[in-house]
C-alpha positions as CSV (number, residue, x, y, z in Angstrom):
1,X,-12.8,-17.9,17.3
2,X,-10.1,-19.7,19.4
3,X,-11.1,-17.3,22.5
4,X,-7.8,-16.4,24.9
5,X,-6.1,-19.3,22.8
6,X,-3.7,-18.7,19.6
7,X,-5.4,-17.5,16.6
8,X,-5.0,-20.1,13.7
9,X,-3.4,-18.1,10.6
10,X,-3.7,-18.8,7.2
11,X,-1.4,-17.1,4.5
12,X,-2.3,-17.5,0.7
13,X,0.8,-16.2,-1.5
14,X,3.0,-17.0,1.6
15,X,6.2,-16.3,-0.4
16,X,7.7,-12.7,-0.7
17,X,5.6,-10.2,0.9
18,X,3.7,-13.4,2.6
19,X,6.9,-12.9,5.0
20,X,4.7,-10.3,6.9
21,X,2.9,-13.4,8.7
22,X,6.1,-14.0,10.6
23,X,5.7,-10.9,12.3
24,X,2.6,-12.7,13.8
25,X,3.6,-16.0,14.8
26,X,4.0,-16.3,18.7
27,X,2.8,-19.7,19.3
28,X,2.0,-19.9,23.1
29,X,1.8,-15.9,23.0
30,X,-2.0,-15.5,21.2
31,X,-0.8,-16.3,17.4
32,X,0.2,-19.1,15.0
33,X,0.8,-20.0,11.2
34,X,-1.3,-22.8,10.4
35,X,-1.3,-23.5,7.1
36,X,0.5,-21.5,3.7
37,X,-0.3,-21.5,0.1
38,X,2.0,-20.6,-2.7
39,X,2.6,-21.5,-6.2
40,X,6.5,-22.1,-5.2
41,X,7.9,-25.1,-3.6
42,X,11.1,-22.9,-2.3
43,X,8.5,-20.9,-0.7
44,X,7.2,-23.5,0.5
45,X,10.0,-25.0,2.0
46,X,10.8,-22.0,3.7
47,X,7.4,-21.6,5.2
48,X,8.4,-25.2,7.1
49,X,11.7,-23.8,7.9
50,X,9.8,-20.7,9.4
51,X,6.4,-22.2,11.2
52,X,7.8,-26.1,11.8
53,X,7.4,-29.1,9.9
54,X,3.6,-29.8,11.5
55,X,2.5,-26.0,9.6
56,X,0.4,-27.4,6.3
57,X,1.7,-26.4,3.0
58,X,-0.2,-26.5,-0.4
59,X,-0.3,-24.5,-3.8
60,X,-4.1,-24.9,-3.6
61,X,-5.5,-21.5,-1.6
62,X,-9.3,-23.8,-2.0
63,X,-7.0,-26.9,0.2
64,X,-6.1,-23.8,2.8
65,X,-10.0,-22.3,3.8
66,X,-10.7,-25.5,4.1
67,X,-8.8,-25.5,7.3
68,X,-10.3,-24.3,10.9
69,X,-8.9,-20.4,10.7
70,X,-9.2,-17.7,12.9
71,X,-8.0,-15.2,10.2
72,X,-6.3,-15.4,7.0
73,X,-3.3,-13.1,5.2
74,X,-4.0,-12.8,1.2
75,X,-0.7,-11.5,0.1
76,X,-0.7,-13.1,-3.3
77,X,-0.2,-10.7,-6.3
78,X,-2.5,-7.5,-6.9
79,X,-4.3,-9.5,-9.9
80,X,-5.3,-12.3,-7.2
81,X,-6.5,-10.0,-4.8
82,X,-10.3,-10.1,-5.4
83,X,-10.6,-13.3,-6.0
84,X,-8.5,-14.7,-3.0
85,X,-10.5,-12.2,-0.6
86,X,-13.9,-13.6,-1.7
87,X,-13.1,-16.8,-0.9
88,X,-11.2,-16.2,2.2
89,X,-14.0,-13.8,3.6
90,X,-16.3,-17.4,2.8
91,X,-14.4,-19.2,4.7
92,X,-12.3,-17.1,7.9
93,X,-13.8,-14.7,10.0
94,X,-11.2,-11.9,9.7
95,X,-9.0,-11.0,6.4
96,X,-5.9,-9.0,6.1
97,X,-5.0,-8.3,2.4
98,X,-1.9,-6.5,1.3
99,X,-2.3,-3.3,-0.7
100,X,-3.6,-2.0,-2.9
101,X,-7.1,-3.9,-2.1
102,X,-7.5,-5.0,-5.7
103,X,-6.9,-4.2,-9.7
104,X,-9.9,-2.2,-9.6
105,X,-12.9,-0.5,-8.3
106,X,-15.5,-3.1,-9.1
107,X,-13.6,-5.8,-7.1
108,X,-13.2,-3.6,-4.1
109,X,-16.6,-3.2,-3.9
110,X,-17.4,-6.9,-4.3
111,X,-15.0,-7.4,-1.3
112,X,-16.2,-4.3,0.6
113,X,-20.0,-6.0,-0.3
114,X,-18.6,-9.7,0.5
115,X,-17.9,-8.5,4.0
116,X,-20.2,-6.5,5.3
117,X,-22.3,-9.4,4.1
118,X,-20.5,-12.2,6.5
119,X,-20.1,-10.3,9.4
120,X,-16.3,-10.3,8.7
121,X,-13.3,-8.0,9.9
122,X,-11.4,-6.8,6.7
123,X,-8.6,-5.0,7.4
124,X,-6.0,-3.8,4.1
125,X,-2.5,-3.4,4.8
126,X,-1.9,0.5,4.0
127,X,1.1,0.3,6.6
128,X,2.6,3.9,6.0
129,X,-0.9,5.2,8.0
130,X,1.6,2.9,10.8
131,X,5.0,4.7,10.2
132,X,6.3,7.1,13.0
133,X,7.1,10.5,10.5
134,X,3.4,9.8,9.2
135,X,1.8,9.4,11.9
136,X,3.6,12.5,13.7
137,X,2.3,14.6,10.8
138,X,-1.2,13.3,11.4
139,X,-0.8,14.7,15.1
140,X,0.0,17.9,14.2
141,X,-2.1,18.5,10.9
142,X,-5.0,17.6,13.4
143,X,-3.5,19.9,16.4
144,X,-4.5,22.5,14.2
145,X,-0.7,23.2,13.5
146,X,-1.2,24.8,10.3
147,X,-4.6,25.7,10.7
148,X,-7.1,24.5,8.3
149,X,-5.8,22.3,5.5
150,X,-5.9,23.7,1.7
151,X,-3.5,21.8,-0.4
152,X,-1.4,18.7,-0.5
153,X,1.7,17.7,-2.4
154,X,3.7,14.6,-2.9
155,X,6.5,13.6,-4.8
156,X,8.0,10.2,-5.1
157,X,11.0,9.3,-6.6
158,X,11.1,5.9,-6.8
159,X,15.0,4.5,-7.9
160,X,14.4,0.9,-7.6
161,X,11.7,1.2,-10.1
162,X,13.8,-1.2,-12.5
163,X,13.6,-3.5,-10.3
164,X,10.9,-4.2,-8.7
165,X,8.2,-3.1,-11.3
166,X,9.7,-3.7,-14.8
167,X,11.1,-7.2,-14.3
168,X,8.7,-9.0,-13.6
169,X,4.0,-9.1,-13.9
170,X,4.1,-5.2,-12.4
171,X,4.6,-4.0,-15.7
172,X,1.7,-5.0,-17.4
173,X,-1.9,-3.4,-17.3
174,X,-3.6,-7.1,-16.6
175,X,-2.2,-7.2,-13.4
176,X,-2.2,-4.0,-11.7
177,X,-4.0,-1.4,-13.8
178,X,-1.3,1.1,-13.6
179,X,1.5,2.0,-11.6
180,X,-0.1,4.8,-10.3
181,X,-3.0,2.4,-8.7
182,X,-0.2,-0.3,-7.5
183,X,2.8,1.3,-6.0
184,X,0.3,5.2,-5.9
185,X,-2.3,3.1,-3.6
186,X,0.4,3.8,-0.5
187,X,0.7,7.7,-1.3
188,X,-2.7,8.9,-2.5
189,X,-4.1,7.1,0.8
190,X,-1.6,9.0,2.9
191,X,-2.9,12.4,1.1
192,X,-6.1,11.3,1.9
193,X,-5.2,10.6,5.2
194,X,-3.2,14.0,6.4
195,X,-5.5,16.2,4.8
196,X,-8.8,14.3,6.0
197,X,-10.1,15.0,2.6
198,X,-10.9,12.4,-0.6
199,X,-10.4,12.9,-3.5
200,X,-13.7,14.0,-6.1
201,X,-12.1,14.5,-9.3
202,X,-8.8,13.8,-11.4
203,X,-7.3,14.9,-14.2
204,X,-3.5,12.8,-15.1
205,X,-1.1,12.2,-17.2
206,X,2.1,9.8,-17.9
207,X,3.5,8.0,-20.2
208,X,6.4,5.2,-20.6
209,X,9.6,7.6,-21.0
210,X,12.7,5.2,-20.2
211,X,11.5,1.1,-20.2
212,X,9.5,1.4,-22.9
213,X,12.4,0.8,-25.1
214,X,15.4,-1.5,-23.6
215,X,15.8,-4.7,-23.6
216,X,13.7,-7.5,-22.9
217,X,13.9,-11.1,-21.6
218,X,12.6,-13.5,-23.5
219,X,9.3,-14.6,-23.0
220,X,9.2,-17.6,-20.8
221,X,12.6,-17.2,-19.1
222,X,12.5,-15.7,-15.4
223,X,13.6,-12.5,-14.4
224,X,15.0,-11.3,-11.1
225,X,13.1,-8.4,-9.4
226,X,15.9,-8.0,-6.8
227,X,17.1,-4.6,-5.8
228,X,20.5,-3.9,-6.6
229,X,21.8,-0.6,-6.5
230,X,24.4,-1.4,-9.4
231,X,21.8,-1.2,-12.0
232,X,22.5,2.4,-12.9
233,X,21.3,3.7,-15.1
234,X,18.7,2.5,-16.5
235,X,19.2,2.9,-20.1
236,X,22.1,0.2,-19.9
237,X,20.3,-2.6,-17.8
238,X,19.2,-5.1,-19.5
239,X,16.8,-8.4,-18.6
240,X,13.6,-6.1,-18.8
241,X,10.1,-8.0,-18.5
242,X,8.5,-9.0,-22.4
243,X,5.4,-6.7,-22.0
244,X,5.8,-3.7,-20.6
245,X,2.6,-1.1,-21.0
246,X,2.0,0.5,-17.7
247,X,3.9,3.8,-17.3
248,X,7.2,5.0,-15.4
249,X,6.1,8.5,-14.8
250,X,2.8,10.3,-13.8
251,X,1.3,13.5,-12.6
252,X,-2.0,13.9,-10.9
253,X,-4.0,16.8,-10.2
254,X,-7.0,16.2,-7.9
255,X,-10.1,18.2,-6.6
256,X,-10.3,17.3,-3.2
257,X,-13.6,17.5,-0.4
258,X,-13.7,20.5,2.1
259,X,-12.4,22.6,-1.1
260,X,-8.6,20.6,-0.8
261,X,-6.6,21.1,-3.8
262,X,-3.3,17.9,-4.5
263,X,-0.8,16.9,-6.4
264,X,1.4,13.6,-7.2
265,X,4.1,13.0,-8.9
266,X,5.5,9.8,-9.4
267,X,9.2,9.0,-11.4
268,X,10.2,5.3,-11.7
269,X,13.8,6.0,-12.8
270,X,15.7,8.6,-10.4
271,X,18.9,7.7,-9.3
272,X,17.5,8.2,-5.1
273,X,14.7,7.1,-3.3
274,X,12.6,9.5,-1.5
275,X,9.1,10.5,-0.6
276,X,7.8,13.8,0.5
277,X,4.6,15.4,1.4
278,X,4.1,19.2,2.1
279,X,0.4,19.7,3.3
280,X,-0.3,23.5,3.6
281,X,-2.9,25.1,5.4
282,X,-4.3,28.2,6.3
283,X,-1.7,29.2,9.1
284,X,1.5,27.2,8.4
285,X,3.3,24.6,6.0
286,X,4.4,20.8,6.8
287,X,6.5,18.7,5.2
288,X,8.4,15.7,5.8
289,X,12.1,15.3,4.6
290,X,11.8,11.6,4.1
291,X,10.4,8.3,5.3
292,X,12.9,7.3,7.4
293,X,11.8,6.6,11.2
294,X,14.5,9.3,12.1
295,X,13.6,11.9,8.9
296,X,12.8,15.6,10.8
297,X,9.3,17.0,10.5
298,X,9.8,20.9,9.3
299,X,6.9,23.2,10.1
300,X,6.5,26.8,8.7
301,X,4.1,29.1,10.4
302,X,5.9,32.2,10.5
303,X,6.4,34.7,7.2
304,X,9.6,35.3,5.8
305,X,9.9,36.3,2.0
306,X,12.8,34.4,1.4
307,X,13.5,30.5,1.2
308,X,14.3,29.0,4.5
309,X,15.0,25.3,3.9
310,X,15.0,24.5,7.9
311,X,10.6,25.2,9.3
312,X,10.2,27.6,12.3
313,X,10.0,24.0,14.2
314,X,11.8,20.8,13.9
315,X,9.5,17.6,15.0
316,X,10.3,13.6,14.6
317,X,8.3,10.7,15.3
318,X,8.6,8.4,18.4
319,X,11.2,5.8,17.0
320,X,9.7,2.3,16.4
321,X,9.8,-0.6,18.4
322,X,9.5,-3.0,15.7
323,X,11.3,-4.6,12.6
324,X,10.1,-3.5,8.8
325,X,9.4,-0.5,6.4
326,X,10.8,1.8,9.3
327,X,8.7,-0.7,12.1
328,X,5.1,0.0,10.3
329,X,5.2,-3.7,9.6
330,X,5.3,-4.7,13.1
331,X,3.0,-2.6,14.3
332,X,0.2,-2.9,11.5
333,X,0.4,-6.5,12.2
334,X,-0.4,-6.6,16.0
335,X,-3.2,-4.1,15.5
336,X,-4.6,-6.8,13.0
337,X,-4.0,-9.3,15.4
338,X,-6.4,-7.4,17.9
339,X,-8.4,-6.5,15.2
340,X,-9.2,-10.0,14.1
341,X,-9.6,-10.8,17.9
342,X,-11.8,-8.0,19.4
343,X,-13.2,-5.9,16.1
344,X,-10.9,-2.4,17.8
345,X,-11.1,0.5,15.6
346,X,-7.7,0.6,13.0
347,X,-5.8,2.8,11.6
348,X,-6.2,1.6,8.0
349,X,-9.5,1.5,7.1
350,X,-10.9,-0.9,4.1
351,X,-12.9,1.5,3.1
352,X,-9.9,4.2,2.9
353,X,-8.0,1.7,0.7
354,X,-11.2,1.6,-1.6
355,X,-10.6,5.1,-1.9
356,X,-7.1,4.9,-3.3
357,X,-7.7,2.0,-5.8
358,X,-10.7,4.1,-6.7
359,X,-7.9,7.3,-7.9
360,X,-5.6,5.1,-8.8
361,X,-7.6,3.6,-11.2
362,X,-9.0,7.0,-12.1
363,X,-6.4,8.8,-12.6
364,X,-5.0,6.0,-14.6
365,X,-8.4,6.2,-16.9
366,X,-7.5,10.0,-17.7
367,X,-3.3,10.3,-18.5
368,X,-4.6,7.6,-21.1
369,X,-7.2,9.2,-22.4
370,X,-5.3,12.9,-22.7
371,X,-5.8,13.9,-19.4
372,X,-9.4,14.3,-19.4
373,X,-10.8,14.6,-15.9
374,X,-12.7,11.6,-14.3
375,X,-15.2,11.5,-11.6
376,X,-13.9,9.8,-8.5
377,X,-16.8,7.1,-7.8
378,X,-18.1,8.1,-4.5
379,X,-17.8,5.7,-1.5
380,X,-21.2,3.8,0.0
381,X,-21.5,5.7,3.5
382,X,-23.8,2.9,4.3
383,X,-21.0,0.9,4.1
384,X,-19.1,2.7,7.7
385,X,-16.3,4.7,6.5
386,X,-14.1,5.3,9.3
387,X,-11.0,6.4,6.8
């Protein structure tokens, strides 16, 4: 390790969400960029345009670990995951990879395996566990606010769905399993989180209600996954990726530890984007509004037989000092950063991030085959879980 100096950082897939390793590079201040792999020259380019001309550049990830690094960033594509982790965890002491961990349970436990075999600090970027509102709700659910926890709910309604998941290699099984495992990996983590339960048992189901049937690209010709609030709605957008087989909606049902009962719902085609959790407990409800930094916190703990859309209490998060996804970004990066530097105890947990893929993929398994429940692989305690 470089000791007091700046950590040497490696990024592989160090276009699009690759743009997270900015929010470490401080040269002189206990970071720096050393080196970036991506298939794309622009992204290249803009790597030298964002580290200096003396950062090294290659499409080859094998070129990369063969670098000096302190730690190393795999935010390629979910399909890459596994086998850009075992490499990295080969070659660099700590490894930050981008959610989900990987495609699929098998590969988490490689990596989980990989690791505990090197000595080496794995770290998975589950940022929301780093958003204010989330981590406000945490507080309180533990304070004992509503007493002991009995049931979770979520509901995500995701409007830039035909965007960012039907235009481009999200849609297709190969790459990412299911949309309930890729983009559900960020809110079955945070139900396991709030409620301090994981889940045993899953029954789903889904199926492919709007993209199934519009119009495609051709194969071969590029799309755009930009976000552009003009393609409303969906059934006149056009441009859609050539194979699309993962689904747009899904409902989970889970069986929970400690006797917790959930829920998920997840809709790719709404015309607003919004996420909301109600835990309930034994002496009170929670729920946030939103994820917004700002979004109020409404807690119920006194009865009233009628609806009262404002909680008995009104809470918010301390607002964030840094820059992306509400300033999660900034702050699950510096906890790497001393993570990969001193082993502290995190947040996100790789172990916890096993645990999603492992419903994800699950609950996947079941809406396509009728709904049948599926066992939730149970994690190796030997392994540390601190999720």
């Amino acid at each position: 390790m470089a000791g007091l100096d700046d950590l040497r950082l490696g990024v592989i897939g160090s276009g699009g969400r690759g743009a997270l390793a900015r929010l470490a590079h401080a040269p002189g201040r206990g970071a720096r960029v050393a080196a970036c792999c991506d298939v794309s020259d622009e992204a290249l380019a803009l790597n030298r345009e964002w580290y200096g001309n003396d950062v090294v550049t290659t499409r080859d990830y094998r070129e990369l670990l063969d670098l000096e690094l302190d730690a190393v960033f795999v935010t390629s594509p979910d399909y890459l995951h596994e086998e850009h982790a075992l490499a990295a965890l080969e070659a660099a002491p700590a490894l930050y990879i981008e959610k989900p961990m990987a495609i699929t349970i098998e590969a988490c436990d490689r990596i989980l395996r990989k690791a505990k075999e090197r000595g080496a600090r794995l770290f998975v970027g589950h940022n929301m566990r780093y958003m204010a509102v989330f981590r406000k709700m945490k507080e309180l659910i533990d304070a004992g606010a509503i007493g002991e926890v009995t049931s979770a709910w979520c509901r995500h309604f995701v409007s830039y769905g035909g965007d960012a998941y039907f235009r481009d290699w999200h849609s297709e099984r190969r790459n990412v399993t299911g949309l309930l495992l890729q983009k559900g990996a960020h809110d079955i983590d945070m139900i396991h989180w709030l409620t301090g339960a994981y889940a045993r048992r899953v029954s789903a189901f889904g199926n492919l209600a709007v993209y199934g049937g519009l119009p495609r690209r051709a194969p071969g010709e590029k799309g755009s996954a930009a976000f552009d609030p003009g393609h409303w709605p969906p059934t006149r957008q056009t441009g859609f990726s050539p194979v699309i087989d993962v689904e747009d909606q899904n409902v989970v049902i889970m069986e929970m530890e400690h006797g917790v009962l959930g829920a998920y719902l997840q809709c790719h085609f709404t015309p607003d984007a919004w996420r909301n959790y109600t835990i309930i407990g034994t002496e009170g409800r929670i729920e946030n509004t939103a994820d917004c930094p700002d979004s109020p916190i409404f807690l119920w703990n006194r009865r009233s037989d009628c609806c009262r859309t404002v909680g008995d209490q009104v809470f918010r998060g301390d607002p964030p000092a840094g820059t992306g996804h509400g300033g999660a970004d900034s702050a699950i990066v510096e906890e790497f950063i001393e993570f990969a530097r001193t082993g502290c105890r995190t947040a996100a947990t790789p172990e916890a991030a096993r645990m999603a893929v492992a419903v994800g993929c699950q609950a996947t398994a079941s809406l396509r085959s009728g709904g049948a429940p599926r066992d939730v692989p149970a994690l190796d305690r030997s392994k540390g879980d601190e999720g």
